[in-house]
Structure formats: structure tokens, C-alpha cells
N, C-alpha and C positions, 0 to 999 in steps of 0.2 A: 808475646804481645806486650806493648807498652804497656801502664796504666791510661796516659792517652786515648789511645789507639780503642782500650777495652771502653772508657768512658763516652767516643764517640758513637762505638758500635750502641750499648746499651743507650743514649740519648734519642738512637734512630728506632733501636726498640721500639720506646718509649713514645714517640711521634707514630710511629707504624700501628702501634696500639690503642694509642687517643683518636687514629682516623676509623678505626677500628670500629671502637665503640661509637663513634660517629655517627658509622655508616649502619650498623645493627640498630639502634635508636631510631634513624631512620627510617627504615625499614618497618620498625614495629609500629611507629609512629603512623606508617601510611597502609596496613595492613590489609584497611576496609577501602579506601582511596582507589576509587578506579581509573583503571588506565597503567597503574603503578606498575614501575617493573624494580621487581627485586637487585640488591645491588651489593656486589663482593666486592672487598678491595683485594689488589691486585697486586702483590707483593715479588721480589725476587733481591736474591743477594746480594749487599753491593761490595767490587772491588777494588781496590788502591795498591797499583806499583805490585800486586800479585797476591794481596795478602788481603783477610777477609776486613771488610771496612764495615757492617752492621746492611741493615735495609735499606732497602732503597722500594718507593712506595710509587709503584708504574703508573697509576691509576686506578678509577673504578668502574666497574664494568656492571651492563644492564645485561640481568640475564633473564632474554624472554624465549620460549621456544617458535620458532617464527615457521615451523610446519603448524602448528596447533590452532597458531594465531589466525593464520591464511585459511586454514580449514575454515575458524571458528566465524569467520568474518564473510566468508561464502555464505555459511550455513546462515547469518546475520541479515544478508540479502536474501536469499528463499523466504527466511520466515518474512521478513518487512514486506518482500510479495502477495505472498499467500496468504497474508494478511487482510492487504488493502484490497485484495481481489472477494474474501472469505465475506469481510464487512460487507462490502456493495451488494451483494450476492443477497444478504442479509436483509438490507436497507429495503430491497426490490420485493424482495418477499416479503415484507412485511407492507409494503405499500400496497399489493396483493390483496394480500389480508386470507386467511385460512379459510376452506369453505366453512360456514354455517357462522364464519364471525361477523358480529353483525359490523355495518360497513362495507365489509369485501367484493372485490369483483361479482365472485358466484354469491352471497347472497342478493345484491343487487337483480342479477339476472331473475334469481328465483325469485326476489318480490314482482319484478314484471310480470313474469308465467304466471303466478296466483293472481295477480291483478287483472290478467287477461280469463285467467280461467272465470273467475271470479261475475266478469263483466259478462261475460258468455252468459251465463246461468242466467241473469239480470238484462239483458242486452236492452231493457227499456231506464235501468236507473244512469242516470246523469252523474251519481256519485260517485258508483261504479266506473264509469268512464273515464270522471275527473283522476280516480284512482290510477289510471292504465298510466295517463301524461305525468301524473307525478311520477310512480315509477319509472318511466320511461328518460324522465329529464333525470332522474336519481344515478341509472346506471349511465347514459350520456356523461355527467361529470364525476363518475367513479373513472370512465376509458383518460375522461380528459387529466383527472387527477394524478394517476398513474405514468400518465405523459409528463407530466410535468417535475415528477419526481422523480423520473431517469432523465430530465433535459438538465434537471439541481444536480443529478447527481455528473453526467457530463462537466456542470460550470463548476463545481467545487475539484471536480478532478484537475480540468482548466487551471483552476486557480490555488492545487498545491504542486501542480507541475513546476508553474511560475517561482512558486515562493523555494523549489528544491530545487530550482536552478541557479538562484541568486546561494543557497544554500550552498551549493559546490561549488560555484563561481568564489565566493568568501573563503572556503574553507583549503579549497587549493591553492588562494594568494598567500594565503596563512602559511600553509606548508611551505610553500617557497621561501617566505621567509626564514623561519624555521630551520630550514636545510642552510640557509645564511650561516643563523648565526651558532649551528650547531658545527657548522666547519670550520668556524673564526673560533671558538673554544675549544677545538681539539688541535688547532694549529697553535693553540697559548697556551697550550696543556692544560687548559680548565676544565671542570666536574661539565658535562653537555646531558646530563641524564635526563636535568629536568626538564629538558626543551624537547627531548625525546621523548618523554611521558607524557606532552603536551601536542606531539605529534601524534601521538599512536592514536590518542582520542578523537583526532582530527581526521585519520584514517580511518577510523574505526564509522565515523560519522561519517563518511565520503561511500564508505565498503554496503551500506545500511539500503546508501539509493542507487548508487551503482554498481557490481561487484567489482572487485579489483582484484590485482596482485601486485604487492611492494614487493620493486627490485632493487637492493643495495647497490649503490654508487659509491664512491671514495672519500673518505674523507667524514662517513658518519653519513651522509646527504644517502638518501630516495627518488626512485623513481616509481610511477604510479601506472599500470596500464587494464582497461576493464579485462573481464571476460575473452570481451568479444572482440579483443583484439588493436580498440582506439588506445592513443596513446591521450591521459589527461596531465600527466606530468614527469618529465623527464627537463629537468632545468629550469624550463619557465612551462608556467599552467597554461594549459590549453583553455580560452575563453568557453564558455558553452554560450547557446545562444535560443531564447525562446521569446515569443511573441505572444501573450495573455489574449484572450477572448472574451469580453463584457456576458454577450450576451448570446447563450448557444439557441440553437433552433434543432428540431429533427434531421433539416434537409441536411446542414451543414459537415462537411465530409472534411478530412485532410484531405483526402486527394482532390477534391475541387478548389483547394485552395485556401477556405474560408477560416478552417483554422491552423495554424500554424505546428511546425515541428521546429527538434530540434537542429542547433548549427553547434558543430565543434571547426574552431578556426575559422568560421564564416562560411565551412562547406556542411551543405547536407548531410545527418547519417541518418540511417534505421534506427525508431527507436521502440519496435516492438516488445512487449512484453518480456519474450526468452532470448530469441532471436538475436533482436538488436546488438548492434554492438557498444550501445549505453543499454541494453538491457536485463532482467536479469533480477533486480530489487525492487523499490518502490516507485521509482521511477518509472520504470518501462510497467511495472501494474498501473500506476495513472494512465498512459496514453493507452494499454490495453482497456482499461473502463471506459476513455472515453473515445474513444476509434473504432471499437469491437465488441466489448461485453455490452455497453450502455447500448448501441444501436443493434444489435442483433437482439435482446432482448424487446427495441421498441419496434422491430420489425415481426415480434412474434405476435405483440398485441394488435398489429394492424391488420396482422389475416387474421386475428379476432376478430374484431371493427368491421374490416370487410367480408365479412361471412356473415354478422350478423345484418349489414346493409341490401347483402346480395336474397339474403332470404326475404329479405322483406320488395325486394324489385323482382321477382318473381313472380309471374302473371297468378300462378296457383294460390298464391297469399291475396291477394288485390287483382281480380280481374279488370278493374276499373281502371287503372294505371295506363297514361296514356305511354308509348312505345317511347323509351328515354328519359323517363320523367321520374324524379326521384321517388322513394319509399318512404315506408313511414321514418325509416333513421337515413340522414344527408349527410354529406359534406359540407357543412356551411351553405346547407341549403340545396345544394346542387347533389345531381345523383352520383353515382360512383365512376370514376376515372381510374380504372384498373393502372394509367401511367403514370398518376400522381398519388401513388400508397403511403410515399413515407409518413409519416405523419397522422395519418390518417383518425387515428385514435383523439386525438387531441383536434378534429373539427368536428367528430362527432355529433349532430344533431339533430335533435325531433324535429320531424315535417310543422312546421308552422301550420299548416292547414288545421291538424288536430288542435291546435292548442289556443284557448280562449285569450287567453295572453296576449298572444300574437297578432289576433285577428282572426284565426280558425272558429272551427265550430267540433264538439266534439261528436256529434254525431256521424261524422266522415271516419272515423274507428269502426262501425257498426258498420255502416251504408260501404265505404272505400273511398280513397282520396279523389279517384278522378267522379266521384257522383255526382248529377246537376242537382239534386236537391235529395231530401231526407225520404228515406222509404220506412214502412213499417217498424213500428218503435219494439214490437215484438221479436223482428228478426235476427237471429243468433247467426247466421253461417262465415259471413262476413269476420266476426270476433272469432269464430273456431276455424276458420282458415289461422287467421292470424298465432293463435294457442299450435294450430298445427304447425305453422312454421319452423319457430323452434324446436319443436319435436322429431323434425324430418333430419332423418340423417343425409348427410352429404363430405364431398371430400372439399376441403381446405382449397380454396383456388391459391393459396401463398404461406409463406413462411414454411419452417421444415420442419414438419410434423409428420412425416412419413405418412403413408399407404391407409387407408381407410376412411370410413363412414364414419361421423362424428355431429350426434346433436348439436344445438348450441354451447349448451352447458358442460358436453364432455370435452368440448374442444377448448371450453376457457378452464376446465379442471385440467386439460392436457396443456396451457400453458402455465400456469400453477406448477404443474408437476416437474417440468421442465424447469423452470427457475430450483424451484426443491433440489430436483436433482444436483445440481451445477454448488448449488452451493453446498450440500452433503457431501460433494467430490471436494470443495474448496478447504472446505472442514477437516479434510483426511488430509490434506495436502500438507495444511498449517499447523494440524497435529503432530505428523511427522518432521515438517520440519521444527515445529519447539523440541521436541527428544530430541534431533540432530544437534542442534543450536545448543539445548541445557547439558549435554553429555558432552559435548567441546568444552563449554564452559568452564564446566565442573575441572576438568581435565586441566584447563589453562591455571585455574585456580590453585590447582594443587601444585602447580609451579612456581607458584608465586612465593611470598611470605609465609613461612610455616613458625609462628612464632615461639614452638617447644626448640626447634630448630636454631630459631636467631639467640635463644636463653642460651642454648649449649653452648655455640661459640663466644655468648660475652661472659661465659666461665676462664671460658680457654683464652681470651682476651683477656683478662682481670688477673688471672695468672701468670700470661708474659710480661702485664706493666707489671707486676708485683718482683717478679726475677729481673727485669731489669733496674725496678726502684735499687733492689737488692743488692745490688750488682753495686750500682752507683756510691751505695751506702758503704759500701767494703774498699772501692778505691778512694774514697774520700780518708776512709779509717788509716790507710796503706801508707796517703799524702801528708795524713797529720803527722804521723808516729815518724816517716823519714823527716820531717820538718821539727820534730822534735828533738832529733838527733844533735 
């Protein structure tokens, strides 16, 4: 080999080794940098007219393992799920409130019973009585309370569907681009790593609210498609398409119309919780909160509501009660409409007749609401019908509490329970999926940057520039001495 020939070889060395060190630098550099994918340079032999010509320096290459990644990013949507399902579940329960806390559903209920017992014993003190409508208006705005903090939890669901659709809508235009200019850099031969590590996060962000799987295309460039089958990016993004809702009410259903779903390309899809074909992550948990968990939870407090109405319009509670005339707790006034339940919790209210407030009188507690005037201030039966009421087991005319006899009180400790339960399940859910999710993790981690790893090779880096410094220093020695000549 010429002295030439070796001088160029060892120069290429020399370059192969400074991208080298480069590239290990980098790597150590972005170690904690998430998104980061680890990165070799790419070396192979170069040749000229048949004879070895030194390195030639292919490129650098991002080494991610993309079963790991795809696991890891499934598991990333279950947990963003199970998550926001776990929460709400949470939120509900505790607007609940545990029995004997004070505040809670069941305490409420139980200040009434004592209040009623209380007035019984007494049935001539007026304090007593005054006592029965306070508690009585107390638990009224505990049903309505409770209403109102599944209808917040519906609008806020509402209103991060909204903000995770502009969220993917953004973040797919992104990737499009991205897929650009990652194809116009491997068509120039340029380093395209960094746009891919700016992608993956984007992925990673996209995987979170709807699950996906990335499919390699040519050229470096992705395609995106969930689950369940929709296609959200293959060339150009599929638009998503949602319509916010100000201000939710009980009645208000997707399927009547009133709130809105998703559109990908302007056509309908499902976007159920698991089901869906955007569903799957956070996303499909929002519309599951507020389409299904939120309303079937306020459909369990309204056979509350109307169980505790239906006892009190019970000839045995009130014989005085003329035939359709509300009880002591209304509908906004009016008696129970077994066709208009939804809701029901949230109009809640004491018969005005009892309540000096209103214009009632309270001696219509003792005496019964339909009474033309006040009977003996002595008489208790009236009040202990009433104490009895609640006491009387009966079955649930609504919501799905299964088979049985149920006081007042075990029937709102039995929707207590129910909420309890749902989110104990929600708990397990989101448990297992964090181990799924942190054992991926871990996993992808250990893929990544191993920086005892990156030291070794900028050993063995340091040692090829040094052999070919070496090198160079010996033909130059070779060139003087024949020039000496």
C-alpha cells in the first residue's frame, strides 16, 4: 500500500472516530432526556479500484426496540384509563361522604330519623318540629348536592375531551410534519434522529389518549392507526372532530343529541371507553364518565330520591293525603312522576305546607298535610307513622340494586356501597396497570443509554484515533527521511 493510500485510510479513521466520540457524548449527554433513543454510528469498509481505502461512515442509527415500545405505550393508555375512571369514582365517593361522616348522605338521613323520633316523644314542642324541616331541607340539599357534583363531573369530563382533541388534532399535524422533514434528511444524508426523538414523544403523547400502533413507511416516515382499527395517520392526519358542551344537565344524553361525539374525517365513530375505535385511553374514560359512569351513578341516586318520596305518598305515612297529591318530600313541588326520574335527586323538595318559610304551618308534621286545621297538640301517631316510614322495608321501584327489602337508610348505604365497590374495582384496575406500565418501562430503559456501556466504547474510540494519530505520525516520519534523501 502507498504511503498515500495508508494516510488516507488512517484520516478516515480519524473522522470515523471523532463522529465516534460524538456520538457516545451524545448519548451520555441525553442519558435522563426522555424520549431519547440511544444512537451507534454505522461504520463499514471503504473500497477503491479493489484495494482497502480506510472507512466509510454509513450513518447513525437510532436503536429503539419497537416491540417494547408498542407494549409500553398500550400499557400507557390502560393506565391514563384506569386512571381517570379510578379518580371520578373517587370524586363521587367522596361527595357521598362515608356513613357517620358528618355531612354525608347517611348522616343526613339519620339527623332526620332522630329529628322525627325526637318530635314523636314531644309532638306538642314547636322546636322539635322546627327541628324535623331543618333536617329535612338539610338532606334535600345533600340529594341536590350530590347532583350537582356528578353533573361538574360530566362538564369537566366535557370539557377535557375538548381540550384532548385539539391535543391530537396538534400533535398529528406535528407528526406530519415531522415525517417531512425526517424524509428530506435521509434523502441529504443527514443525522434525522433528532426529529425522531421529537416524534416518538409526540407518539408517546397521541398513545396516552388513544391507543395506537406505529407502522414503518419508507423513507424513516409512520403511520399511526388506534386499537380499534381507525386510521389517525398514514400521510396526512386524520382531522378529529368534537363539539364542547357549556352547560350539562341530568336529561342530557349523546344519543338524544344534546351532547356531542366524536368525528374522524367528518364521519361518526364509537367512542366508547374500550370498545371504541378511539377508545381505549383517556379519551374513551372521558366519554365513558360522561355518557355512562356519571349517569348511571345519577340514576342510582334517584331510586334514592324516589323511594324516599314514594314512602312518604303512602296513604300509611299520611292518611290525610288527598289521592295524587305530593308527600312530605316533591318534585319541585309536585308529586312523583315515575316518567320523569332522571334527575330527580337534584329537585328534591320539602312540601312547602310544613315549612313556616314558605308559608306552611308546622303543625301539618304532627296533624298530616291534607288536614283542615290543627288537632291535639298532644298527639304523636301522625309523627310515628312518619319515623315508621323510613323504617318500613320495601323494594326499590328503580335503579339496579337487585332483589330485596330495603329501609331507607340500607338502601342509601346500598348506593354508598355500590359507588365503593366500582371504584375498589377501578383501584385494581389502575394498580395493575402501573406494574404493567413500570415493568415496560423499566425494560425500555434498560435499552436505552447504559452509560458504563458508552465509557467502554469511548475506550476503544480513543484507542483507534490514537492508532491512527499513530499511523499518520510514521508516514509523515517515512515522507521526511525519503525527502531527506
Amino acid at each position: 500500500m502507498s504511503i498515500s493510500g495508508s494516510l488516507n485510510n488512517a484520516f478516515s479513521g480519524l473522522t470515523a472516530a471523532a463522529r465516534g466520540a460524538e456520538v457516545i457524548s451524545q448519548n451520555l449527554a441525553n442519558v435522563l432526556t426522555e424520549g431519547y433513543g440511544r444512537r451507534e454510528l454505522q461504520l463499514s469498509s471503504r473500497t477503491l479500484d479493489g484495494s482497502g481505502a480506510g472507512v466509510w461512515i454509513e450513518g447513525i442509527a437510532r436503536i429503539v426496540d419497537r416491540t417494547v415500545l408498542a407494549d409500553r405505550r398500550l400499557a400507557d393508555a390502560a393506565l391514563a384509563r384506569d386512571g381517570r375512571i379510578g379518580e371520578f369514582l373517587a370524586r363521587i365517593e367522596t361527595a357521598i361522604g362515608q356513613p357517620g361522616a358528618p355531612g354525608s348522605l347517611a348522616a343526613k338521613l339519620a339527623e332526620f330519623e332522630a329529628a322525627l323520633g325526637m318530635a314523636a316523644s314531644r309532638p306538642d314542642s314547636e322546636a322539635r318540629l322546627q327541628t324535623i324541616v331543618s333536617a329535612a331541607e338539610g338532606l334535600t340539599r345533600g340529594f341536590r348536592a350530590i347532583t350537582q357534583s356528578i353533573q361538574d363531573e360530566r362538564m369537566a369530563a366535557d370539557a377535557a375531551i375538548a381540550a384532548q382533541v385539539d391535543q391530537l388534532n396538534t400533535a398529528l399535524a406535528r407528526i406530519v410534519e415531522l415525517n417531512r422533514d425526517i424524509r428530506i434528511d435521509i434523502a441529504s444524508n443527514r443525522d434525522a434522529t433528532a426529529y425522531m426523538d421529537e416524534r416518538q414523544k409526540l407518539v408517546d403523547l397521541v398513545a396516552s389518549i388513544v391507543p395506537v400502533r406505529e407502522v414503518p413507511r419508507d423513507h424513516g416516515q409512520i403511520a399511526l392507526f388506534t386499537t380499534g382499527g381507525a386510521i389517525l395517520l398514514d400521510g396526512l392526519a386524520g382531522e378529529i372532530g368534537f363539539r364542547p358542551t357549556v352547560t350539562i344537565t341530568a336529561d342530557m344524553t349523546l344519543g338524544s343529541g344534546a351532547l356531542s361525539g366524536l368525528t374522524l374525517r367528518d364521519l361518526p365513530v364509537d367512542s366508547a371507553a374500550r370498545s371504541g375505535i378511539l377508545g381505549g385511553g383517556s379519551l374513551g374514560a372521558l366519554f365513558s364518565i360522561r355518557d355512562s359512569l356519571a349517569p348511571d351513578a345519577q340514576a342510582q341516586l334517584d331510586a334514592v330520591a324516589r323511594d324516599l318520596m314514594e314512602r312518604y305518598e303512602d296513604p300509611a305515612a299520611d292518611p290525610t293525603l288527598p289521592l295524587g297529591a305530593p308527600g312530605l318530600f316533591t318534585d319541585y313541588g309536585a308529586a312523583l312522576d315515575p316518567l320523569d326520574e332522571i334527575g330527580l335527586a337534584g329537585r328534591l323538595e320539602l312540601n312547602a305546607l310544613v315549612d313556616p318559610a314558605r308559608g306552611g304551618a308546622l303543625w301539618r308534621l304532627r296533624d298530616g298535610l291534607g288536614a283542615a286545621a290543627p288537632g291535639p297538640i298532644g298527639q304523636a301517631a301522625g309523627l310515628n307513622a312518619l319515623v315508621n316510614a323510613l323504617a318500613a322495608l320495601r323494594s326499590p321501584a328503580s335503579g339496579s340494586y337487585g332483589p330485596g327489602t330495603r329501609t331507607a337508610a340500607g338502601l342509601s348505604a346500598d348506593f354508598l356501597s355500590g359507588i365503593g365497590a366500582a371504584r375498589q374495582a377501578a383501584e385494581g384496575d389502575r394498580a395493575y396497570a402501573t406494574a404493567r406500565r413500570d415493568t415496560l418501562k423499566a425494560t425500555e430503559l434498560a435499552g436505552g443509554v447504559d452509560t458504563d456501556q458508552e465509557l467502554q466504547h469511548l475506550l476503544l474510540v480513543e484507542q483507534a484515533y490514537g492508532a491512527n494519530a499513530r499511523l499518520i505520525t510514521a508516514a509523515e516520519e517515512m515522507l521526511d527521511r525519503l525527502m531527506a534523501i
